[in-house]
Structure formats: C-alpha cells, structure tokens
N, C-alpha and C positions, 0 to 999 in steps of 0.2 A: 773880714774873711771868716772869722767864727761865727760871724751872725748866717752867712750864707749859706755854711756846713750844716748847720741848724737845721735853716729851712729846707735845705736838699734833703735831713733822713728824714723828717717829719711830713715830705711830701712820699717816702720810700713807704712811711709806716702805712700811710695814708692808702696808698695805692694797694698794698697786700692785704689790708680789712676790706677793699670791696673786694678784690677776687676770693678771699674766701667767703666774703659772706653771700656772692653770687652762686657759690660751689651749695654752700646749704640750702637757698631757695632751690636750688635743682634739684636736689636730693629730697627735698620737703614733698615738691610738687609731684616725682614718682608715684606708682602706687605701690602698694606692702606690698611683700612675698605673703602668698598664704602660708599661716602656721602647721607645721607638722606634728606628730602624733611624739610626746616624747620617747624617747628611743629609737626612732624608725627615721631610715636614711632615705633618701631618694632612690636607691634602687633597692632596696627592700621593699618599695612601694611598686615598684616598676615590676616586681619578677613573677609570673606565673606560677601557681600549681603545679606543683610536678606530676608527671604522666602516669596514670596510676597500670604499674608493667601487666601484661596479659598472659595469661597462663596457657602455656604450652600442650596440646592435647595430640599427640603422636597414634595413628592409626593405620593398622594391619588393613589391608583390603585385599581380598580375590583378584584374579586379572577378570571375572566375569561382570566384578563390579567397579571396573577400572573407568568408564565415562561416566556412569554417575558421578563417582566420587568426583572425578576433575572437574564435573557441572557444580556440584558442592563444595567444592573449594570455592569456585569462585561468588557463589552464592553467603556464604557463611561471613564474612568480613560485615556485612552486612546486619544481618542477624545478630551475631554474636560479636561483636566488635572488640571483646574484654578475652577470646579466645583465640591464639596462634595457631590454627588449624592444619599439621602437615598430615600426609600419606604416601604409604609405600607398597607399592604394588606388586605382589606374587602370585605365583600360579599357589594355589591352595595348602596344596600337600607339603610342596618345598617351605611353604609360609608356617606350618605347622611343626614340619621337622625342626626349624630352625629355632622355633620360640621352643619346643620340647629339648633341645639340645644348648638352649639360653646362650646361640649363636646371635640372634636378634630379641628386643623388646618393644616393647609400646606401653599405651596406655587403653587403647582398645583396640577388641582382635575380631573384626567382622568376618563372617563364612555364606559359605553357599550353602547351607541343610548344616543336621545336625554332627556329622560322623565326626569332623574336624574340632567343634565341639565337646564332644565325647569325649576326643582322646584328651583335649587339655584341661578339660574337668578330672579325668584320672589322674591325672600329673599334679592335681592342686595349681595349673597357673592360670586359674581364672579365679576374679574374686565371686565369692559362693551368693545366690543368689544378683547376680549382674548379669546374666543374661536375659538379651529379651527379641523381640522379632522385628525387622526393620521393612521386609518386603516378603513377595511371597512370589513363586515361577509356577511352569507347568514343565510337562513333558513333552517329547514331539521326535518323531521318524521321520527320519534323513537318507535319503538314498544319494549314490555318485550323482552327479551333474547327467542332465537327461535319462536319468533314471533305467537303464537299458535291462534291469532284471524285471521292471514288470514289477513292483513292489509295492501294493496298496495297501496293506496291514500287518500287524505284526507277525500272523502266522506264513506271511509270503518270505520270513528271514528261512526256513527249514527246506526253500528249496534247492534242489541238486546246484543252479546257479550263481548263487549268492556261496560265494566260498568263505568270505570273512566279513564278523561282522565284531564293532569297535566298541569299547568302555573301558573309562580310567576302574583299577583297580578297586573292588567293593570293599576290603577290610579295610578301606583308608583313604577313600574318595566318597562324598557324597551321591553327585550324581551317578557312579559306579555302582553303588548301597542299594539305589533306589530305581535302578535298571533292575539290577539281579532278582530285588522284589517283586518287580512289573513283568519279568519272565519268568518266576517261578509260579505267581499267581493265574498268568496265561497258560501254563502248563508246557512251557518252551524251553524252560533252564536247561533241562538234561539234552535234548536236543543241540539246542544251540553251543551248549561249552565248548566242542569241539573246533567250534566256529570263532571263537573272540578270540581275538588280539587286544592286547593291553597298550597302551602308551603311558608315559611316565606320568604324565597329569593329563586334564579335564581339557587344558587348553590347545593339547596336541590333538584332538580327536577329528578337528575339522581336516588340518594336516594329514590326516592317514586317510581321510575319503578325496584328499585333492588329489595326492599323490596316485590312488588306485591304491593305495596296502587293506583299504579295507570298503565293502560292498555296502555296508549300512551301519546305520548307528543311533541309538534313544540320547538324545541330548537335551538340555534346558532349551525352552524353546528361546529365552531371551540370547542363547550364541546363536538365533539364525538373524539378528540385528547386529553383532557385532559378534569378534572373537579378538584372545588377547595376541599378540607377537611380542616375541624377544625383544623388540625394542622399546616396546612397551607400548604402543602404539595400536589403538583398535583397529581391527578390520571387517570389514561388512563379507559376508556371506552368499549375498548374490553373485549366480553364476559360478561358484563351485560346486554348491549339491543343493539337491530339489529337496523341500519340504513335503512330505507324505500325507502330515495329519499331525493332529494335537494325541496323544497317549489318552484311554479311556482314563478319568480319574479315578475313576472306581479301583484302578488297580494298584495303585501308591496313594498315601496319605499327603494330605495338604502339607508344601514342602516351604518352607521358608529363609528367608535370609537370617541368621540371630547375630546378633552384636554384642559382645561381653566384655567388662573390663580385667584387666590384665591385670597380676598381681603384681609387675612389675613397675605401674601405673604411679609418678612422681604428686597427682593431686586425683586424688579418686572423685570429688566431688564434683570438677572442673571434667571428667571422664563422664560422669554420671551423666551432668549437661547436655554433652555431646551425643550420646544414645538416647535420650530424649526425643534431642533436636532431628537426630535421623528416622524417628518416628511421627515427627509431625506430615502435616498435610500441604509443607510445603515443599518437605523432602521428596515425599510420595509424587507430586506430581514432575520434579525431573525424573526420578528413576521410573516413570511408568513411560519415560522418552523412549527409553531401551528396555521395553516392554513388562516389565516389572510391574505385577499387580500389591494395591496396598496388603499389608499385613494384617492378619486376624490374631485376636490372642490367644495362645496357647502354641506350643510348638509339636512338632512332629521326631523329637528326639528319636535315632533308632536304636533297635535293641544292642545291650550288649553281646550278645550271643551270635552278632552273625555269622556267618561262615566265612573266615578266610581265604575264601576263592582268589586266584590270580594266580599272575607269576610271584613268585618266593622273594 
C-alpha cells in the first residue's frame, strides 16, 4: 500500500515538471517586448505636443468695410493660422465715440480717411506711430433713383430743384470732411449750406436718398457696391440712386483706409502682424471686390482746423 502511495505522488511530481516546463518553452519562444526609454511610460510616449494657443487679435471695422472684412475672416485661418482673428462692425462715428468714451476696445481700429483717426490720436488711444494705410477710395455724385433733377455735375447741386442735398457731419466724419473740402474748392460751400441735411452717420446717407429726404449726395464710390444695415448685413445699391460720375480728384486729396493699433491692444505685436497682413497683396485683391483701390504710402491726414460745420 505505501509502495503504491509512492508511486502515485511521484508520478503527480512528474506530471507538474512537464507542465511547467512546457509554460517556459512558450514563454522562451515569444518575442521581447521592445525596451523603453528609462523613465518614460507608454503613454508618455503615446501623447502629443500640446497645441501651441493662438493669440487673439480683436478689430474695430467701419460698416463700409464690413464685406471685406467678413471675406478676410474667412481668408485669414489660412494665412495666419497662430492668429484668432474676430471683428466688430460699426458705423464709423459710433465706433469712435465708443472707443473715446472706453465703452468698447480692441486691438486694432480700422477707419475710412483720416478724421476718425484724428480724433483718437488726440485722445492718446492709439499706439503712436501704428498707423498706416490698408486701401484707398474715391469720390462719386449720387443722385435719387432716375435722376429726375437733371444732375450731371457738381455745379447742377445749386439749382432751384434740388432742395436738399446729404453728408454725414464734417467735424467728425471723414467722408463728411472731405465733401465739405470738394465743395468749398468748387466754390459751392456757401451755396449749398443751406441745402444739406446731416444723418447721424455715413451709413444713413443712402437711406435719406431712398427715402426722398435728400436730392443728392458725394459719397465713397465704394457705397455704390454695397452699403451697411442695422442688421449688419450689406446691401447693394442698384436701383435706389443713379451714379453721376467719379468726383474730379483734383479736388480732395488721395483718401485712404488707415489701420491703427489700439492702446488697448492685449499683444501689440500679434496686432502689428495683423495690419501688415491687411496691407498685403492678398488683402488688396478681396477688398478691390468692393471696389477698393490698393493703398499708396503716405496718408492724407486732415487738418486740425477744420470747421465744425453741422448740426451741434
């Protein structure tokens, strides 16, 4: 009986050395893990570079340069890929009041001519020397829709006819500034005063010849391819009022867009970039969509002395 007990564990031992020694030839026969870097775990090896964050460049825009800009958004991701590019879009004056009265800020503050510029160069809230030119307009006579006074030049505004004629406010509108100029050099000013009505901005001006409040008006010729709305939404110009003519240039100075940075500006050099970028040659040819000719350098700042003509 003890002899049997024997040979039952000694065939138990038996049987447990080949199953493990079958377990090591299977483990033998694997191949390695490849060796790792001491210290570094497998997902330390696994994990990407982190996203290097893109610096936010905030911009003032006119409602006159309201579809450029939204063609330039969508262009810019592109270009500038390390640059969060927004825009907010106002009619000029309101745009200016508001950054003067540090109701709104930005990082850069684009205008139509220089007046708007002026005034925030007075105020110190632009950084000094950051202005520069992004495009450049012309001038151009507008009469009502089928033109019923007969109106082929500037001197046809002086007749009995034509009871009113329209521009935003000259102490504080550009294209206002640069009307009053083109009429005092025609020799039309003192005439015609009696004749202009104001609207609150630049972008109401088409509005007051749709409506009948006003007989004619010198406008940028780039509002007879679009003008701004309240909803912020361009709108094209045919079929409200007829195009006259291009304004003699001879009678205002080459007028340009300028772009400046704001002293409010959270990374000036990431601003700088940006005014650059709107003077290149790739800018220029969206904004020459909506007729904007490239920029020349040197600007057409106007004086400080002008006359505060308007309403008060």
């Amino acid at each position: 009986m003890n002899r049997l007990r024997t040979a039952i564990v000694l065939l138990m031992i038996l049987a447990i050395a080949a199953v493990c020694g079958c377990a090591r030839r299977h483990m033998a026969s694997m191949p390695a893990a490849p060796p790792q870097e001491p210290g570094r775990s497998e997902e330390t090896a696994a994990a990407q570079p982190p996203e290097v964050p893109k610096a936010t460049v905030r911009v003032l825009v006119p409602c006159g340069l309201a579809s450029s800009f939204r063609d330039i958004s969508l262009q810019i991701p592109e270009d500038m890929p390390d640059i969060s590019f927004r825009t907010r879009v106002l009619p000029v004056v309101e745009m200016t009041d508001k950054v003067l009265a540090e109701e709104i800020g930005g990082d850069v503050f684009a205008s139509l001519g220089y007046k708007e510029i002026e005034r925030l160069q007075e105020a110190g809230k632009l950084v000094e020397g950051s202005v520069r030119n992004i495009a450049r307009f012309r001038l151009a006579l507008i009469a009502g829709r089928g033109n019923p006074h007969g109106i082929a030049r500037l001197e046809d505004l002086t007749k009995p006819a034509v009871k009113h004629v329209t521009m935003p406010p000259p102490h504080e509108n550009s294209v206002g500034y640069y009307t009053q100029g083109v009429l005092r050099k025609a020799g039309l000013w003192d005439k015609l005063e009696p004749k202009l009505v104001y609207p609150e901005d630049s972008a109401q001006v088409i509005k007051y010849m749709r409506e009948g409040w006003a007989d004619a008006a010198v406008v940028y010729d780039t509002c007879l391819i679009e003008t701004y709305t309240p909803t912020g939404d361009p709108k094209g110009t045919e079929g409200v009022v007829d195009k006259i003519g291009m304004i003699d240039p001879a009678l205002y100075p080459t007028m340009h867009a300028p772009a400046g940075i704001l002293t409010t500006a959270t990374d000036v050099d990431a601003a700088n970039r940006v005014i650059e970028y709107l003077m290149s040659d790739r800018v220029a040819a969206i904004t020459a969509r909506y007729g904007y000719l490239p920029a020349e350098e040197g600007g057409a700042p106007p004086e400080t002395t002008a006359e505060r003509a308007g309403p008060r």
